[in-house]
C-alpha positions in Angstrom: 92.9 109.0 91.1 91.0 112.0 89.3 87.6 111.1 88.0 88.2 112.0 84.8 91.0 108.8 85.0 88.7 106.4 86.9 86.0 107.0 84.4 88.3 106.6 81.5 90.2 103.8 82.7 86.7 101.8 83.5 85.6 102.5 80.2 88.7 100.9 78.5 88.8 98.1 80.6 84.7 97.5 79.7 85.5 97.8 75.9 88.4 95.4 76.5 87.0 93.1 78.8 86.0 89.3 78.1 85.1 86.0 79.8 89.2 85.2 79.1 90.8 88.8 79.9 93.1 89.4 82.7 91.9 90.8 86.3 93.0 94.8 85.6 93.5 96.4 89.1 92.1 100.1 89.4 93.2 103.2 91.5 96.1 104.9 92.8 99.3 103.4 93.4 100.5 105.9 95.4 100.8 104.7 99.2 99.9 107.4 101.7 99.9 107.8 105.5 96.9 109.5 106.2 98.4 110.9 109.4 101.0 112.5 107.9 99.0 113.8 104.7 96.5 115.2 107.3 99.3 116.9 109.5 100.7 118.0 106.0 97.6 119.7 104.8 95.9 121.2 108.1 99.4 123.2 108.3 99.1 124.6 104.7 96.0 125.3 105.2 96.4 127.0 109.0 93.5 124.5 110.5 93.5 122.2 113.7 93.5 118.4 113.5 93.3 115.9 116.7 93.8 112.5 116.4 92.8 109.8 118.8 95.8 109.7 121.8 96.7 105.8 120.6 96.7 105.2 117.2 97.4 101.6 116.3 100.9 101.0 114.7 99.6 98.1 112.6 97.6 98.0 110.0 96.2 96.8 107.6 96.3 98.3 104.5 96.1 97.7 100.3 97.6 99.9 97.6 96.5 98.8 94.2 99.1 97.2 91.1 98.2 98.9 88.3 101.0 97.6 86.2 98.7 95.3 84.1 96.7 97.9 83.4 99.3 100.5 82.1 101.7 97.7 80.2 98.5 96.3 78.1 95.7 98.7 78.0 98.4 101.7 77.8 96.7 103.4 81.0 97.8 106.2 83.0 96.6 108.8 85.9 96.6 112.2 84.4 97.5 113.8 87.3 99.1 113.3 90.5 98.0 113.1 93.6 99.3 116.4 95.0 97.5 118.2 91.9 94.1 115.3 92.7 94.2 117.4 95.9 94.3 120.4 94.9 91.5 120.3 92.4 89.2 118.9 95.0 90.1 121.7 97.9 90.1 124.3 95.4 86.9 123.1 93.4 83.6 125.2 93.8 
């Protein structure tokens, strides 16, 4: 989630928010493996990356439901992840 996003979608969520209003959950709903997406972008990027020999296969993990939050608040992430990555490795 792009800052811009997270800072907007907190903001709405305050203005809306009451002792009786729904629980609105916040982030990406994208599910990633970070092993992969680190693999992924060392090799774009021609860098090295080790990882511990045994890795464990399960785990634990939450990716949030942000349907609530788009279907009455009318939220959205601006971007997508791939371009959320972008911006941060090419930002100066």
């Amino acid at each position: 989630m792009h800052d811009y996003d997270l800072a907007n979608w907190l903001v709405r969520i305050c203005k809306y928010s009451s002792r009786d209003c729904p629980i609105f959950n916040v982030g990406s709903n994208v599910d990633i493996d970070i092993i992969k997406f680190s693999k992924k972008l060392a090799g774009e990027n021609n860098l090295k990356v080790k990882f511990k020999s045994k890795v464990k296969k399960k785990l634990d993990y939450y990716v949030p439901n942000i349907k609530r939050a788009q279907k009455i608040l009318k939220l959205n992430n601006t971007k997508n992840f791939k371009t959320n990555v972008e911006l941060l490795i090419n930002k100066k």
